[in-house]
C-alpha positions, 0 to 999 in steps of 0.5 A, spaced: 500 500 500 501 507 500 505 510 505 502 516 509 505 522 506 505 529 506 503 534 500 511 536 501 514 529 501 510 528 494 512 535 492 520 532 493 518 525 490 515 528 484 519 533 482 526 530 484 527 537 488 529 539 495 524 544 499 527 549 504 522 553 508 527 555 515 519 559 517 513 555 517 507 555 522 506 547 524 498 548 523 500 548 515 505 543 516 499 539 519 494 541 514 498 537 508 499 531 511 494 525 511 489 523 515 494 516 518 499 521 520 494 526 523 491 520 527 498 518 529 500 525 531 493 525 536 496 520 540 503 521 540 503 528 541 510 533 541 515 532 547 515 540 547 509 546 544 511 548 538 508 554 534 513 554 528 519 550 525 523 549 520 524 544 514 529 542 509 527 535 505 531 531 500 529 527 494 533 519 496 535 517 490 537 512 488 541 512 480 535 516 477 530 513 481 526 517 486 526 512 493 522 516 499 525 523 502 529 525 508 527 531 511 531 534 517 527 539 522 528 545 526 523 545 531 525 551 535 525 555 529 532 558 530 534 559 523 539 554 522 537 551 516 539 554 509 541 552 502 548 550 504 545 545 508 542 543 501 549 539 498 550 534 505 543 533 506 542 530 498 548 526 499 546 523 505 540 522 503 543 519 496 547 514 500 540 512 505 536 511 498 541 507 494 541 502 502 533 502 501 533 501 493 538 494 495 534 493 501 528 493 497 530 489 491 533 484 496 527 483 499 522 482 492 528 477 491 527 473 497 519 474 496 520 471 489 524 465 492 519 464 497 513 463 492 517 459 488 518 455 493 511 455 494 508 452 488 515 447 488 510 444 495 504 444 492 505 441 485 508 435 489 502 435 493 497 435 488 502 429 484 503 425 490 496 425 494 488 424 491 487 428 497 483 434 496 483 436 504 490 437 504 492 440 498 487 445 499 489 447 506 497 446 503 494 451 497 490 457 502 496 456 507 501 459 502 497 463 499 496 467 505 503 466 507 505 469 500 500 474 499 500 476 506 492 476 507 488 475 513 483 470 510 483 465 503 477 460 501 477 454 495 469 456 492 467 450 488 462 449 483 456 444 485 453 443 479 447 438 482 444 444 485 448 450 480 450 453 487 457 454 490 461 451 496 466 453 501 470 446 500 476 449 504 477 456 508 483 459 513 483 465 517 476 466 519 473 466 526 467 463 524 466 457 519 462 456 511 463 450 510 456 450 510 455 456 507 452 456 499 451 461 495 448 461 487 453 461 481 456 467 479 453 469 473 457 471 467 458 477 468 461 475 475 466 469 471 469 475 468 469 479 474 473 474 477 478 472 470 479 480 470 482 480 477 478 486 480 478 488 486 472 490 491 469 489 498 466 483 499 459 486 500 459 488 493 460 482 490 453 479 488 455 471 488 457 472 494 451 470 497 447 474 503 449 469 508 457 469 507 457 476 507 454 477 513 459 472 516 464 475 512 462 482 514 463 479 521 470 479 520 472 485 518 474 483 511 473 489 507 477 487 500 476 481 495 479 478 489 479 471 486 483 467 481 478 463 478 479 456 477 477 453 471 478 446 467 478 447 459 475 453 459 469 450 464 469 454 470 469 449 477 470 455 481 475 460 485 481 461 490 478 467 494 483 471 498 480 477 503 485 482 507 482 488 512 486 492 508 484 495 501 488 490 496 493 494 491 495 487 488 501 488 481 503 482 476 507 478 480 501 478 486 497 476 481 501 471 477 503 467 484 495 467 485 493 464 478 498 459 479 496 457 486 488 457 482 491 454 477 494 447 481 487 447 485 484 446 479 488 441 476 488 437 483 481 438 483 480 434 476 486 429 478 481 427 484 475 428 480 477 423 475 480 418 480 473 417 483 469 416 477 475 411 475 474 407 482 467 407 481 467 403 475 471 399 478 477 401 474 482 403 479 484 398 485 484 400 492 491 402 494 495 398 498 496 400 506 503 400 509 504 397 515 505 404 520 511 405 522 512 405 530 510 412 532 510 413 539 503 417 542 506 424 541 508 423 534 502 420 533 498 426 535 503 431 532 503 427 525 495 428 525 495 435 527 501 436 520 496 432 517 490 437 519 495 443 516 498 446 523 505 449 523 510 447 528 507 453 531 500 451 532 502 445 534 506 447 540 501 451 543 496 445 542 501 440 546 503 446 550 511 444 548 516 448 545 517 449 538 524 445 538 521 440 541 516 440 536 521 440 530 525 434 534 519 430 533 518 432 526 525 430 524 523 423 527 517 422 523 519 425 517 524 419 518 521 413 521 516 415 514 523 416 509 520 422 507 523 429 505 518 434 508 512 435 511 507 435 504 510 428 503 509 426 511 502 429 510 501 426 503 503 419 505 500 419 511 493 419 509 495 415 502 497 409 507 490 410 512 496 412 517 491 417 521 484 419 520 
């Protein structure tokens, strides 16, 4: 999103110059700035009274790109700013933007890495179990880890009854499992396929009752990546924040990828069950389980229900390296390589419920 800024800081931003005003009323400089900051100032007031201040404020550069902008402030007013403090302050602020611009292409490079990261997990969840419960819960954990929203559900398509369903959900206080709403028209498919962005309550398919319910979370933006099979809508990867969502290509990217797996995990289980039902595919054969102590027992089924080292922790009332000692055992005793293939494998083998 856009960070709070004041109509000097713009100023500086657009035009790549820096402003010096050594007199200025602090009631002017209030006016120009956004309703966070004046929110912020309400509830951290200044340490002193102050009546007018001095201002100098720098463009951060970074090669020929404008980054942010630092601004030194004379509080008493003293008059102590002038344009030869312009020449230090521009390479101080030169030196602050080219560490910004690197820390920031630093983080992009680590939020790419994680994503792929991601998707390499899901994919081999969606080729190695039939499951739908653990993909899917693998798929929403991802993405609201990945995209940083607070909510995420998989709406499938009902076309028994031409409605749609929560097949799975994280993040809400509140369950939708039984929730069903009527099919998006048209119109909606193309909301979707367009990647729109709106509140919650505006968006008809919906349905009146998961919008009550979602309005109870204080969800207040929305998008979805539809899920479709040779151009056969089947449903939608929804993701909601409490925040309003600016998403750009490589959010939106990452959110098609994540609808596009959920879809072909749907398909893949679909046609696995009409081949069992003709009698086509043999009931796999169960291992043996391993020796798992009651503690592994209980940890193996919460990694299967999706919970984190985290979430197991405060469920079992243990530390987090007591956790990750019993999850490296069971990966062995298992002779797997990750959580996914424990989880996978785990309900291939009818190893927990």
């Amino acid at each position: 999103g856009e960070a709070p800024t004041t109509g000097l800081s713009r100023k500086v931003i657009e035009t790549g110059s820096p402003i010096l005003i050594p007199r200025m009323p602090l009631e002017r400089l209030r006016s120009m700035t956004s309703e966070a900051a004046q929110e912020y100032k309400a509830t951290h007031p200044l340490p002193i009274e102050v009546d007018e201040l001095g201002l100098l404020m720098v463009p951060m550069r970074s090669g020929p790109a404008v980054v942010g902008t630092l601004a030194l402030i004379d509080w008493q007013c003293r008059g102590m700013l002038t344009d030869e403090d312009i020449d230090w302050m521009q390479r101080a602020a030169d030196r602050v933007g080219v560490t910004v611009e690197s820390a920031q292409l630093r983080g992009r490079a680590i939020e790419r890495a994680e994503r792929l990261a991601a998707l390499s997990d899901v994919a081999l969840a969606v080729t190695s179990t039939q499951d739908l419960r653990v993909t899917f819960k693998l798929i929403l954990e991802r993405v609201t880890a990945a995209l940083s929203v607070e909510a995420a559900d998989v709406l499938l398509v009902d076309e028994g009854d031409g409605t749609v369903f929560v097949a799975a959900s994280t993040g809400f206080r509140t369950g939708l499992s039984e929730v069903r709403a009527p099919m998006p028209t048209e119109a909606g498919r193309q909301w979707v396929i367009g990647h729109n962005v709106a509140s919650p309550a505006a968006i008809d398919w919906i349905g009146q009752s998961r919008r009550w319910l979602i309005a109870r979370e204080g969800l207040k933006s929305y998008t979805a990546s539809p899920l479709q099979l040779r151009e056969r809508f089947v449903g939608a990867l929804e993701v909601f924040s409490r925040v309003m969502l600016e998403p750009d290509q490589e959010w939106l990217g990452f959110l098609d990828a994540m609808g596009s797996l959920a879809a072909v995990a749907y398909d893949n289980t679909t046609a696995h069950d009409a081949l069992r039902r003709t009698g086509h595919v043999q009931a796999p054969h169960h291992a043996p389980a391993p020796a798992w102590s009651e503690r592994e027992r209980e940890i193996l089924q919460l990694i299967v229900d999706g919970a984190s080292n985290r979430d197991a922790a405060e469920k079992l009332h243990l530390s987090q390296n007591t956790i990750k000692f019993h999850v490296r055992q069971l990966l062995e005793k298992a002779q797997v390589a990750n959580r996914t293939e424990l989880a996978s494998k785990a309900l291939h083998q009818g190893w927990v419920s």
